[in-house]
N, C-alpha and C positions, 0 to 999 in steps of 0.2 A: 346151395348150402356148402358151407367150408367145414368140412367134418373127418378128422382122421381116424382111422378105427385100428382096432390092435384084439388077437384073442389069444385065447392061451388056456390051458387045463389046471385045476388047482385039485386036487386030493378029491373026485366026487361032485368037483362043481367048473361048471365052462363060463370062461371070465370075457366077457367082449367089454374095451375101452374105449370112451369116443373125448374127440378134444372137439369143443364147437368154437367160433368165432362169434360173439355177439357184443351188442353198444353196451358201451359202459354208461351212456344216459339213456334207457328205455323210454322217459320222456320228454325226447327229443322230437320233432314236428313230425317224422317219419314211425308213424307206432302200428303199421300192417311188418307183422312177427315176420312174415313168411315172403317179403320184401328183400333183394339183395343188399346187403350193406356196403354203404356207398357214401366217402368223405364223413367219418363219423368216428371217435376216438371208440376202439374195442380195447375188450378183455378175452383172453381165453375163460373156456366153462370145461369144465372135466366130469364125467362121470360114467360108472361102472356098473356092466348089467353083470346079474350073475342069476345063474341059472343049475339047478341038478342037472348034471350029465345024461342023466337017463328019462328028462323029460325035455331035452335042448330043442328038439324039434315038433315039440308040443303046442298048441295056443292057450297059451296059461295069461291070467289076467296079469298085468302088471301092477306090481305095487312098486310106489318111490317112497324112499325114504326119506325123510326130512329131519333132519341133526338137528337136534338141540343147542345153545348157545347162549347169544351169538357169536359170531366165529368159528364155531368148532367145524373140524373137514369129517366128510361121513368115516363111518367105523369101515376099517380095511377086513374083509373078510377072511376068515381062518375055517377050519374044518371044525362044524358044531356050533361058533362062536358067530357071533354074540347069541343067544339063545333064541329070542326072536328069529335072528336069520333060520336057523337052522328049522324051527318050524313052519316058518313062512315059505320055505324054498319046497316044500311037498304039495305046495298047491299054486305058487305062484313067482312069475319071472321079478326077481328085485334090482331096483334101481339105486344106486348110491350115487347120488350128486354132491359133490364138493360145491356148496355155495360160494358165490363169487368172492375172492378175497380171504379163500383157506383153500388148505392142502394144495393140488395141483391146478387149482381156479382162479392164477392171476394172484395169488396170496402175497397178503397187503405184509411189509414187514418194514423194518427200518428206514431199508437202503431207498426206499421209494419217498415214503415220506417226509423226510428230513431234507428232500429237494424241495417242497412246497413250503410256500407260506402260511399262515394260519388261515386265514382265510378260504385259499387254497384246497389246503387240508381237508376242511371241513366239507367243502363240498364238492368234492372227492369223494368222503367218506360217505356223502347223504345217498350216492349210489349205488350202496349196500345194505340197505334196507330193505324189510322185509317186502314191498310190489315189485321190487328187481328182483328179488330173487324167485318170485311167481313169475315173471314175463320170462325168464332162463328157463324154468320147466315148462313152462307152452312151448317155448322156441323148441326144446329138446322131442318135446312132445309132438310136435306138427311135424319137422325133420326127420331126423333118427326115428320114430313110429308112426309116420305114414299118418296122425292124427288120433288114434287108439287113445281112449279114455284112462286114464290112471285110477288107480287106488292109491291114497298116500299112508303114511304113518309118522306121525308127526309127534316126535318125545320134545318134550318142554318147549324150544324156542319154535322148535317144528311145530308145533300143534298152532302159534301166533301166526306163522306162514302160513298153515293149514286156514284161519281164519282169513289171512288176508285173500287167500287166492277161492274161496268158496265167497268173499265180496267183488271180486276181478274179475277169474276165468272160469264160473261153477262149471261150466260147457265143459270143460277138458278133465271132469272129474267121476266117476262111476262111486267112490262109497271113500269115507274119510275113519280113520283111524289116529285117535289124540292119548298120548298117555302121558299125563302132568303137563298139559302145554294147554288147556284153556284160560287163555287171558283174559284179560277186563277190557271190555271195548273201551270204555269210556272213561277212565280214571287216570289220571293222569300217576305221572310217577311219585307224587310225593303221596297218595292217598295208598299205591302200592307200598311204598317203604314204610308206612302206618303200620298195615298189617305181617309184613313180612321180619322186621323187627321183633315183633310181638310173637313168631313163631321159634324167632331164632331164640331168645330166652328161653322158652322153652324146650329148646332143642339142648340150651345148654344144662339144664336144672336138669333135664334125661342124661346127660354124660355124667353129672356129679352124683346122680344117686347111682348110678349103675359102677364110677369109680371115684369114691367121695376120697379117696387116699391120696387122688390126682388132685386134689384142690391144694395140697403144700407144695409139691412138684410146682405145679403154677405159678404160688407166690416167690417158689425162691427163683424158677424163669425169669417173672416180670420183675424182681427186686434186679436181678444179673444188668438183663435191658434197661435197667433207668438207671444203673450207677455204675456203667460201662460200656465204652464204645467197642459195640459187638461186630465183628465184619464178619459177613457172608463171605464164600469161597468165591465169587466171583468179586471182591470187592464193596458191593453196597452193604449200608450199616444196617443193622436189623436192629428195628427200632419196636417196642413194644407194640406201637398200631399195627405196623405190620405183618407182627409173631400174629397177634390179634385174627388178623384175617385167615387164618386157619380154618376157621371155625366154618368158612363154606365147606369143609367135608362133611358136618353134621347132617346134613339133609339129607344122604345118600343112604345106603342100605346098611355099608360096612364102615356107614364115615366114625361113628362114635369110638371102634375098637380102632380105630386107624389113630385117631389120635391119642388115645392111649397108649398105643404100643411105641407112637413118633415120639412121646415126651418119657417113656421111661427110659429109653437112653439120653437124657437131655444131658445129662454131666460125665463128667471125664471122670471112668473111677472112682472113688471115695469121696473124692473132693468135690461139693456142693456150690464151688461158686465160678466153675470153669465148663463151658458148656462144649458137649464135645463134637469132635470133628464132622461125625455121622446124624449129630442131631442138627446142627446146620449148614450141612447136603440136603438133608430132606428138605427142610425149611426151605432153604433156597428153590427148589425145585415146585415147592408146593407154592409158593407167593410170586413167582416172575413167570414173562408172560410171555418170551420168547419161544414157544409153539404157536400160540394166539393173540396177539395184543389187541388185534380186533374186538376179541369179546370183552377185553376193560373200556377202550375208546369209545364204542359207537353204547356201550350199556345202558346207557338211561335214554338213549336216545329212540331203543325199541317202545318206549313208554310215551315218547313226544305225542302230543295234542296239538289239532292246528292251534295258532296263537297264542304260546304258551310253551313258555320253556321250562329245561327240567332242572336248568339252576343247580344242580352238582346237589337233587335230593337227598340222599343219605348221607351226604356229610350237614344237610342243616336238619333233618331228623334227629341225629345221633345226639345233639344235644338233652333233648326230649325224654333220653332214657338213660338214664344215672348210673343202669345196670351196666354199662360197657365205659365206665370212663375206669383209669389205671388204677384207683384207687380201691375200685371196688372189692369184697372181697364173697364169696372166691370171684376170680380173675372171672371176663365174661369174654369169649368168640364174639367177632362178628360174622356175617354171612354172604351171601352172592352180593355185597355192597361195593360200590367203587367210588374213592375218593380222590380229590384232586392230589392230594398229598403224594398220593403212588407215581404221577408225573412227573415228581420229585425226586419220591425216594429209591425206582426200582428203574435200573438202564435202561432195558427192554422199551420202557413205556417211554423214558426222557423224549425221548425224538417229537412223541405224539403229543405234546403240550401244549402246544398250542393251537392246533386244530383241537383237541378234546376240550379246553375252555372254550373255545369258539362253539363248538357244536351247545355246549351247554348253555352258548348265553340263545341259542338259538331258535325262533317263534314260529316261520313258514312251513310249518309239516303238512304236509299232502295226508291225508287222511288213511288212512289203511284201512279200514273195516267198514263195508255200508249198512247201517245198521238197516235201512229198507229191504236193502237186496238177503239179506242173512233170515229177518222174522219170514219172509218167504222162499227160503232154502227149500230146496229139494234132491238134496242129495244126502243119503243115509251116513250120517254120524253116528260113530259112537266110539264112548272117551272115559277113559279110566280117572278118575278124580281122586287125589289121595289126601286121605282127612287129615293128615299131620303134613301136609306139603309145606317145607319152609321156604319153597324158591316160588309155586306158584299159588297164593292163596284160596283155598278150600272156597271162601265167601266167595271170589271173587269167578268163581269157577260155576260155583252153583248159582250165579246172578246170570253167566253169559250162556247159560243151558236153556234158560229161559227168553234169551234174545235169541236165538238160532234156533230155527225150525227140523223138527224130523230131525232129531238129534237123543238117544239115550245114551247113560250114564251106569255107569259102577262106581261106585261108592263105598272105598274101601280103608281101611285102616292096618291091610296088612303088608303094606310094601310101602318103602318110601317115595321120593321122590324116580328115583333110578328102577322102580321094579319092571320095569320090561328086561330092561338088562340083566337083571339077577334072577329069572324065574320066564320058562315059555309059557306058564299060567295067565302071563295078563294077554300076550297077543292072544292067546286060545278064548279066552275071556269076550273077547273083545269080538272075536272073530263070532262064537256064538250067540252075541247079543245083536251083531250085523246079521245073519241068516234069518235069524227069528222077527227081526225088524219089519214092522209093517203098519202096526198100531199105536197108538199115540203116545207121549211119551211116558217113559216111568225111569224110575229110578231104583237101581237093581244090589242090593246088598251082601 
């Protein structure tokens, strides 16, 4: 194993870092994990135990974490923070993996990309999908732990991993933890932007009743955007679609006040038709993707079905609902959608154009989820479901409860899509419906 390791004290918690060496094609002919790697193109994999001080020397089970996304690098830990951690670390050693291609993990960014070809690109890119990043936590798992069985917890794109690696490695798993991350095995991505659409209007008719005074604010925004070339502080035009996509913070806990308080400074002073300096900083910072450009590139591609591509869904969706074209009044958000147009209109992303239309015209997807090996699961789930989900749909959640065995559910309406993070109530939740787990399934209110 080629593994460098690093430790260090953080305020209360003992931080050990490991860098591993692993293929950047998993399926490549050589697929024994625990194999030296030999004439094979790698990536670095990063990640971080963290453990309470006062139980470092304990045998606590391990739980790994698995980020939500895709793209996103695990949450850095702080004292207390993120909530979850802070309760999980009284009972168990936690694992932060940087999935391949964020944060410290080989992270896929411009300078790389812009050397390949489209083609290239793309299949490059297919090696950061969700069964590579299951083969990265076995690897981690049989090396660095000696083969010790994991506990995961898997928030949103986490919970899709959580599915694929409970059809792949169920072996290297002791009890599974999903919160907003039960996917649809079988739907492809246009039948998800069906539903996901249909939640975001309603996500947006909840911001207008709760601030119906932001519906004029809006229109004199979007009148500004279409009868003035608006520039960003980095240069790109901020063009109505784009302000548009804001509207991903709606599904979060604090997304609604967040965009109310981003648009009451939208103008400069008195004056209603000059948008001000501070309103498009945020804008800017909230629409590019220069942290992660992975999570817009590879986005619809988490949804690929073998033979069948995802054809840039949400942009031929979006025709379908009236409710989000510029005209409409009041103005409507879009949501976690990704359009070709932003390979266009946002730097960040330019490079990735043409690998991200490639990937999209794309049909060869390897399957991720078996659904034989899953209705005979045997490894205790259980996964917090949220009835107003706008990123992962509620139907679609309660259909795969029903494919996966020995699996219970919460089913709740009082957090959004992010409540792990806003409240240690759901992992506590979760953690009590895993104890008590033994009997068949139910569904717990």
């Amino acid at each position: 194993m080629n593994a460098a390791k690093k430790q260090y004290k953080m305020k209360g918690m003992l931080i050990t870092e490991f860098e591993l060496e692993v293929p950047l094609d998993w399926h490549s002919s050589d697929r024994n994990h625990n194999a030296p790697i030999k004439h094979r193109p790698t990536i670095s994999v990063f990640a971080r135990e963290v453990v309470d001080v006062n139980h470092a020397s304990d045998e606590l089970p391990l739980l790994l974490f698995l980020q939500g996304g895709p793209g996103g690098k695990s949450p850095r830990p702080m004292p207390g923070s993120p909530s979850w951690m802070a309760e999980a670390l009284k009972t168990h050693r936690i694992i932060l993996i940087d999935q391949r291609g964020t944060g410290r993990s080989s992270r896929i960014d411009t300078n790389l990309i812009r050397k390949m070809s489209a083609e290239e690109g793309r299949d490059y890119l297919l090696n950061f999908r969700a069964d590579s990043i299951v083969a990265d936590c076995e690897y981690l798992r049989k090396t660095v732990y000696g083969g010790r069985l994991f506990e995961t917890l898997g928030q949103s794109y986490g919970g899709f991993i959580t599915l694929t690696y409970l059809s792949q490695a169920p072996e290297g798993l002791a009890a599974c933890y999903v919160t907003g991350g039960l996917a649809g095995l079988e739907e492809p991505a246009q039948e998800v932007y069906q539903l996901t659409y249909q939640r975001v209007i309603e996500k947006n008719q909840n911001y207008y009743a709760r601030y119906p005074e932001d519906a004029s604010v809006m229109a004199k925004i979007a009148d500004c955007l279409t009868n003035n070339n608006v520039l960003l502080p980095d240069g790109d035009q901020l063009t109505l679609e784009r302000f548009q996509s804001i509207g991903i913070l709606l599904g979060m806990g604090p997304g609604i006040d967040q965009v109310h308080w981003l648009i009451e400074e939208a103008f400069a002073g008195s004056d209603k038709t000059q948008l001000s300096d501070v309103f498009l900083e945020q804008v800017m910072n909230l629409t590019t993707y220069h942290e992660g450009p992975l999570f817009a590139v590879i986005h619809e591609s988490i949804y690929g079905q073998p033979n069948k591509s995802t054809a840039w869904s949400a942009q031929q969706l979006r025709a379908q609902f009236g409710e989000f074209d510029a005209t409409h009044s009041p103005l409507m958000l879009t949501g976690e959608m990704i359009y070709p147009w932003m390979f266009e209109q946002i730097a960040s992303l330019r490079p990735f154009a043409g690998a991200a239309n490639a990937l999209a015209e794309y049909q060869d997807y390897a399957p991720l989820y078996d659904l034989e090996k899953l209705a005979k699961n045997k490894v205790p789930v259980v996964a917090a479901v949220y009835q107003n989900d706008m990123y992962v749909p509620r139907e679609l959640s309660l259909k795969t409860v029903k494919q996966v065995a020995n699996t219970q559910i919460w089913l709740t309406n009082s957090y959004e899509h992010d409540g792990v993070r806003q409240s240690p109530e759901v992992f506590c939740k979760l953690r009590e419906l895993l104890l008590d787990q033994g009997g068949p399934l139910k569904v717990s209110k």
